[in-house]
C-alpha positions as CSV (number, residue, x, y, z in Angstrom):
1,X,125.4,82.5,68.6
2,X,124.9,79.2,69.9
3,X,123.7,78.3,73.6
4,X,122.8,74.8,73.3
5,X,123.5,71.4,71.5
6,X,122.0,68.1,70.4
7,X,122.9,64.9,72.2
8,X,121.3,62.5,69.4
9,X,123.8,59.5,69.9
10,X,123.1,58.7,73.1
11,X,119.2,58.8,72.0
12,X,118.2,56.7,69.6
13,X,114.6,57.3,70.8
14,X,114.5,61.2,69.8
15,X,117.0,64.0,71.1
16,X,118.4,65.2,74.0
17,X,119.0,69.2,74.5
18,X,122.1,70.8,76.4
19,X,122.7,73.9,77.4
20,X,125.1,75.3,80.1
21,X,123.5,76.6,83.3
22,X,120.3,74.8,82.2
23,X,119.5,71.3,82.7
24,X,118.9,68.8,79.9
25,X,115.8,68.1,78.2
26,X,114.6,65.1,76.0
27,X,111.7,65.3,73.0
28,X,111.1,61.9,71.6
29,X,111.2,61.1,67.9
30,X,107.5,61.1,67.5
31,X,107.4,64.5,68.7
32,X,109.8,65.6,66.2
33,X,107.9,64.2,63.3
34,X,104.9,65.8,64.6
35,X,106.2,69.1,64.6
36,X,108.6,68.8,61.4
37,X,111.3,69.3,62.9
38,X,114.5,69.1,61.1
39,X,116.2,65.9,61.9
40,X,119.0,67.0,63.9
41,X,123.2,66.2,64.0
42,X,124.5,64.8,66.7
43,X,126.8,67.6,68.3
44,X,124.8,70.3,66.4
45,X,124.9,73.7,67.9
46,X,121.9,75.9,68.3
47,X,120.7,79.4,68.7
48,X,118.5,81.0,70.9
49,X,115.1,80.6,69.1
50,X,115.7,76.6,68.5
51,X,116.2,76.7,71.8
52,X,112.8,78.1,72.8
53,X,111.1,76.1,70.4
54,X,112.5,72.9,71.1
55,X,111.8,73.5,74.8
56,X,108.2,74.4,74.0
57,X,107.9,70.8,72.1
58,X,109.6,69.3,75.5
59,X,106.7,71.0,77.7
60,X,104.0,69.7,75.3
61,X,105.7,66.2,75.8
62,X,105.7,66.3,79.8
63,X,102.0,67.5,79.9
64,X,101.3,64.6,77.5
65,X,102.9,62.4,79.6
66,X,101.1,63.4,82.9
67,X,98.0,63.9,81.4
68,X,98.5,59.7,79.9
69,X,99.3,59.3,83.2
70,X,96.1,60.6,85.2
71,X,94.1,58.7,82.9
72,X,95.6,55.7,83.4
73,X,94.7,55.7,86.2
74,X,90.8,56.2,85.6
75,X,88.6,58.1,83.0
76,X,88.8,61.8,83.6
77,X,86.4,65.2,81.9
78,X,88.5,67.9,79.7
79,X,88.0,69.9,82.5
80,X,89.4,67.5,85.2
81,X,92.4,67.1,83.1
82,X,93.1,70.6,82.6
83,X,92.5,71.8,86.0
84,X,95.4,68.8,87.1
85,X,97.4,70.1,84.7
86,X,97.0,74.0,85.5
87,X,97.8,72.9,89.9
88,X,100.8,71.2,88.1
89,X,102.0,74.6,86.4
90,X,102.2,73.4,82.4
91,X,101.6,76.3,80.5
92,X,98.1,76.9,78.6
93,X,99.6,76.1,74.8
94,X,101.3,72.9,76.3
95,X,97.6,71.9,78.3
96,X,95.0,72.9,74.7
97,X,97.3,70.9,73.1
98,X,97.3,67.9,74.9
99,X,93.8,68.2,75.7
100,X,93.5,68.3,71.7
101,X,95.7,65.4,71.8
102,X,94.4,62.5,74.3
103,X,90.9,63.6,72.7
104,X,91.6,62.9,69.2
105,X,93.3,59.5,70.4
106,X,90.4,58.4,72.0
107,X,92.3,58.0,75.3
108,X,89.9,60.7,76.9
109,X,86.3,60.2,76.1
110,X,83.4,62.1,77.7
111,X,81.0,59.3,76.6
112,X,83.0,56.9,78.5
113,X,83.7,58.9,81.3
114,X,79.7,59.6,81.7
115,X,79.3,56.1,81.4
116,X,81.0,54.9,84.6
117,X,80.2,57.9,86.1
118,X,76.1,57.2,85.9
119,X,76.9,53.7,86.8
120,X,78.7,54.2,90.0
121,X,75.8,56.7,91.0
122,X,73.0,55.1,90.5
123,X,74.1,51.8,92.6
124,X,75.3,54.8,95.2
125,X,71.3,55.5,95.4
126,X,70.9,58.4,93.2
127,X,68.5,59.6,91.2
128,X,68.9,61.4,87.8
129,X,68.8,64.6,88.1
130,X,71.3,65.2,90.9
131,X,73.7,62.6,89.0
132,X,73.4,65.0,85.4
133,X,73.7,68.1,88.0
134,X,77.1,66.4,89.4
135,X,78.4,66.0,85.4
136,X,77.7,69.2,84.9
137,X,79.8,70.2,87.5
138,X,82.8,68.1,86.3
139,X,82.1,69.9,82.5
140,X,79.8,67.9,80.7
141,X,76.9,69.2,78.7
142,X,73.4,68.9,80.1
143,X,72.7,67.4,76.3
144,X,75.8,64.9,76.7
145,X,75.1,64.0,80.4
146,X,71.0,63.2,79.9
147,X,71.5,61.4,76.9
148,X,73.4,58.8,78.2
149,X,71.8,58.7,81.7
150,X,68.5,57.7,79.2
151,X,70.5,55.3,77.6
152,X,71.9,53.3,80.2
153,X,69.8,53.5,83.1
154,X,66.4,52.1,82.9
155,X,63.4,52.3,85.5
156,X,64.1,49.5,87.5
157,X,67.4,50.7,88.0
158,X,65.9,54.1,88.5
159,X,63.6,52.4,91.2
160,X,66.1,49.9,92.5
161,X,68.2,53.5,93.1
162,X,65.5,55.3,94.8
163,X,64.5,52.0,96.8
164,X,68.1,51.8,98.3
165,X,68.2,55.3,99.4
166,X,64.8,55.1,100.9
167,X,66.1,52.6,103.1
168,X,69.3,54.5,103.7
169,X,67.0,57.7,105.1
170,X,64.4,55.5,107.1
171,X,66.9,53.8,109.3
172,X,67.9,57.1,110.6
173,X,64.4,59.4,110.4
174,X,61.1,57.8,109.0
175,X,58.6,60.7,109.2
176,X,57.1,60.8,106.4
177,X,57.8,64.3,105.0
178,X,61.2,63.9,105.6
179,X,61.9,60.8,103.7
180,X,60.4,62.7,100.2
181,X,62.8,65.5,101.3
182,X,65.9,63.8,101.3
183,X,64.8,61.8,98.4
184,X,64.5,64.2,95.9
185,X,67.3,66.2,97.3
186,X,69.1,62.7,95.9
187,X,68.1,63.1,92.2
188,X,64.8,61.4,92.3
189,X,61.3,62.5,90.8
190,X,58.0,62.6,92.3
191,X,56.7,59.5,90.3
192,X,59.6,57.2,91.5
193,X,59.4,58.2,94.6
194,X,55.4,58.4,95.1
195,X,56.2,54.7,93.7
196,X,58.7,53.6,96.0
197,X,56.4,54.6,99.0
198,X,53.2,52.7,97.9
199,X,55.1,49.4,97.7
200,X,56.8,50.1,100.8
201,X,53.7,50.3,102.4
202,X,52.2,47.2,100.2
203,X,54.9,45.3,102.0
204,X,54.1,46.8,105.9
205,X,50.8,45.4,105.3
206,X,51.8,42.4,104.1
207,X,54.0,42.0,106.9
């Protein structure tokens, strides 16, 4: 028995599925290659199980969509990307597989995502180890996350980093004690820090 049919006329770009009581739904041509679908009659009549397939391929095709979307709009982690697509109620097959999908086309990249990511942080005035424990947080490896924070940032930019935060902290509280505190609560290590103070107080003197 059939409970739906394909609109394929009015679609050149894929098909279009109607079924009374439910409302329409499109898969694009590219899905239907993907899957190996047959390639439907306009007017055909389906049954039941079609029916749940094809509206399982029409899922996989709006999470695709919204997932394209999100990144658009700036680089995202696997697990930012699924948890947006979870609060948006797509079910766990249709979110693996587009997961599977924007990663193999290179539209979501963990490299490049770190990238910005370490960037943005370091002109912020942080120090390493709170910037890898903030990619960790978002789902990137402790391996992935400190390999590319040694690759792009160097130690000026480590020091410059640490130097603007130091400045940051003493316009509000300049004991002593209290400026390392907050400093390595930012990411930095002893050693930059210990290094930021001496000049510091190379310039007082100077001054």
């Amino acid at each position: 028995m059939f409970i739906a049919t394909i609109n394929r006329r009015d679609f050149p770009e894929g098909i279009n599925v109607l079924s009374k009581g439910n409302s329409p739904f499109f898969i694009p041509k590219s899905l239907i290659l993907e899957f190996d679908l047959p390639y439907y009659d306009d007017g055909q009549e389906i049954g039941e199980d079609l029916y749940i397939e094809l509206k399982k391929i029409n899922e996989i095709f709006l999470c695709r969509k919204k997932a394209l979307d999100l990144l658009a709009r700036r680089e995202h982690t696997k697990m930012e990307i699924k948890a947006k697509l979870v609060q948006r109620k797509f079910s766990s097959f249709a979110i693996e597989n587009t997961i599977l999908y924007v990663v193999n086309k290179n539209y979501l990249s963990e490299e490049r995502f770190c990238e910005t990511f370490i960037i943005n942080r370091n002109r912020k005035g942080e120090g390493k180890f709170l910037v890898v424990t903030r990619l960790q947080n978002k789902g990137i490896s402790s391996t992935l996350a400190n390999s590319i924070y040694d690759k792009i940032v160097n130690c000026d930019m480590e020091y410059e980093a640490c130097f603007k935060a130091f400045n940051n902290i003493i316009s509000k509280n300049n004991e002593k004690e209290v400026v390392k505190y907050k400093l390595i609560k930012k990411g930095f290590n002893n050693s930059i820090i210990n290094s930021v103070f001496e000049e510091e107080y190379k310039l007082l003197k100077n001054n």
